[in-house]
C-alpha positions in Angstrom: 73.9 35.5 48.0 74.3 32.2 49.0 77.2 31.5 51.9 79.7 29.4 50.2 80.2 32.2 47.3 80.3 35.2 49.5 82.7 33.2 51.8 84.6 32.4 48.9 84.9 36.6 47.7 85.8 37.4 51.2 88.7 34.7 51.1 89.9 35.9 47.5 89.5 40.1 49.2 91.6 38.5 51.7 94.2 37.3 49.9 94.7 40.5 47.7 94.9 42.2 51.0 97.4 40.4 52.3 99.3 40.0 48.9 99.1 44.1 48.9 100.6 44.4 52.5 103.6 41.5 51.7 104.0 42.8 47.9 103.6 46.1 48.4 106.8 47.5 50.5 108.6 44.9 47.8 106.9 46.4 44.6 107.8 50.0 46.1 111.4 49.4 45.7 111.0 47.9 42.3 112.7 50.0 39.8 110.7 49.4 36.6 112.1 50.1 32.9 109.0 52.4 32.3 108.8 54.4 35.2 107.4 57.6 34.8 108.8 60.7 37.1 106.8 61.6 40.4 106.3 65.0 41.5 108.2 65.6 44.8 106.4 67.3 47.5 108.0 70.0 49.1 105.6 70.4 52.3 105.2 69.4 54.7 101.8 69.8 55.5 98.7 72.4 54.5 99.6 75.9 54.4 98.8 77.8 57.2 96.0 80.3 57.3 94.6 82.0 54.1 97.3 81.9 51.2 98.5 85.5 49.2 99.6 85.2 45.7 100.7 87.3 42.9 101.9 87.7 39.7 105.6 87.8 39.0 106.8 89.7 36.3 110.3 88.7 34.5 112.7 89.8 37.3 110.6 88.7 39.9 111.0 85.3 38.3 114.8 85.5 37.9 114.9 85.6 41.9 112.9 82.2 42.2 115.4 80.7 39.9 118.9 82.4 41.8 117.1 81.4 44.9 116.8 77.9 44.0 120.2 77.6 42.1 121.4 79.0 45.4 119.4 76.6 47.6 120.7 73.5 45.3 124.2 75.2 45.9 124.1 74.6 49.8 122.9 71.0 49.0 119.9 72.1 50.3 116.4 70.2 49.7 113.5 72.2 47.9 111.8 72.5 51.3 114.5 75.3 51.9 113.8 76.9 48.6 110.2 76.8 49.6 111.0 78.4 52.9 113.3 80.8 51.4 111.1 82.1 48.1 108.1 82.5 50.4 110.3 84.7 53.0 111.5 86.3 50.0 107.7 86.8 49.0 106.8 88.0 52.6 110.3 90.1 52.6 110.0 92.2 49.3 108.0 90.4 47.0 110.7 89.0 45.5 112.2 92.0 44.0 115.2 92.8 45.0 115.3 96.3 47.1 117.8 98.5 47.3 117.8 101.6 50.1 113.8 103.1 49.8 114.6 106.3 51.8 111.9 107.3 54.1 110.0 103.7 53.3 112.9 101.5 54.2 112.8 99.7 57.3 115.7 101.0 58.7 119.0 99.7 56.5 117.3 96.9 55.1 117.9 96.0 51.4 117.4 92.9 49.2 115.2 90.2 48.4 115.2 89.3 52.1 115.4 92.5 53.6 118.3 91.9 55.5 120.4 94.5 57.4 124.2 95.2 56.9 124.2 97.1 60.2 123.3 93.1 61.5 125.5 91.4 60.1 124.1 90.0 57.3 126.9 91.6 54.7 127.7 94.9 52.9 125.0 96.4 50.7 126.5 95.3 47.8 126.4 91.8 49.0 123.2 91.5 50.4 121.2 93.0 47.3 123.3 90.3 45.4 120.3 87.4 45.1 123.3 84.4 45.2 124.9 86.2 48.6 121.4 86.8 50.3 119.8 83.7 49.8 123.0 81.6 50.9 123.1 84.2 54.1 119.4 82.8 54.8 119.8 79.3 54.0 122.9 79.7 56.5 121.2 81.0 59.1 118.1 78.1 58.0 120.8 75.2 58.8 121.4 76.7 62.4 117.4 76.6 63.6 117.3 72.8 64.9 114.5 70.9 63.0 113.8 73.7 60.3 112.9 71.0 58.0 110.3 69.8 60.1 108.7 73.0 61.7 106.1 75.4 60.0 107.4 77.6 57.6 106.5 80.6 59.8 108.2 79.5 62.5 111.5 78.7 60.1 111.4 82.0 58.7 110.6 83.8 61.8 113.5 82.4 63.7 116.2 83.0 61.0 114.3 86.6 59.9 113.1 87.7 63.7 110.3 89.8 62.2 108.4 92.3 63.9 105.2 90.0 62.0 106.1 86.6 63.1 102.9 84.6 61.5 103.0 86.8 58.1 105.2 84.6 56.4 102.8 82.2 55.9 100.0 83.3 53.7 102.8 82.6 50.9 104.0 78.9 51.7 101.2 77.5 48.9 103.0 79.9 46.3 106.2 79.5 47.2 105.6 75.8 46.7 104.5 75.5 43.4 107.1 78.1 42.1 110.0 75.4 43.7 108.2 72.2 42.0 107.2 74.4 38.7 111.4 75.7 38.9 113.4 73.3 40.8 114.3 70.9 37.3 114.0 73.2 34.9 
């Protein structure tokens, strides 16, 4: 190729690169008539560690929605429905508990498996999916920088398991149930 043409693409590559960089931050705030919806992401970054998953069955699926009714609610974004459905997940399997005699963890009840004897409400309230997941998301707001930390560690410090890390595995789940839930 001789110089003066491949000179001349490198000028013309040039000036769609810098058109892109001056044009581009512009043309990202255009608002055109036939703009088609975006999904949102609601990570933050990769799951952690090898990712669970399982099958929901009806009710199981009525606590994703009453979680994230409850999450928009609190004016919460869907990274706290993320966070909270894959507690929930980790917690119960999103079923919501009531006392399991000999297999309970001490009082705990709920999708969340919280306790009445700490605090988190009566029996009645906590195996209500509305109360429980607004008692979570409460105690979410409080942890400085929740919406920046790993899930694990946002669960962890509102839920103080004795299996800090287990959480995790359900973050890719919990995900796509919030973007497959959060409009419809």
């Amino acid at each position: 190729m001789n110089t003066i043409i491949r000179k001349s693409m490198l000028s013309v590559a040039g000036l769609a690169f810098a058109g892109g960089v001056f044009a581009g931050p512009i043309a990202a705030h255009a608002n055109p008539v036939d703009a088609k919806p975006v999904a949102v992401a609601v990570q933050t970054a990769k799951p952690q560690g090898d990712q669970s998953r399982i099958p929901l069955n009806d009710e199981q699926t009525a606590n994703v929605k009453a979680i994230i009714a409850a999450t928009k609610k609190a004016g919460l974004p869907e990274r706290a429905a993320v966070i909270s459905i894959a507690t929930s997940l980790q917690e119960s399997k999103l079923e919501n508990l009531g006392h399991l005699g000999d297999a309970n963890d001490h009082d705990s009840l709920g999708l969340f498996q919280q306790r009445p004897t700490s605090g988190w409400g009566t029996p009645e309230q906590i195996t209500d999916p509305a109360y429980s997941t607004t008692a979570f998301l409460k105690g979410l707001k409080q942890v400085d920088g929740w919406q920046d930390m790993p899930l694990t560690q946002a669960a962890q410090t509102v839920q103080v398991s004795a299996y800090p890390d287990a959480y995790a595995q359900w973050e890719q789940q919990a995900a796509d149930l919030v973007a497959q839930h959060w409009n419809s």
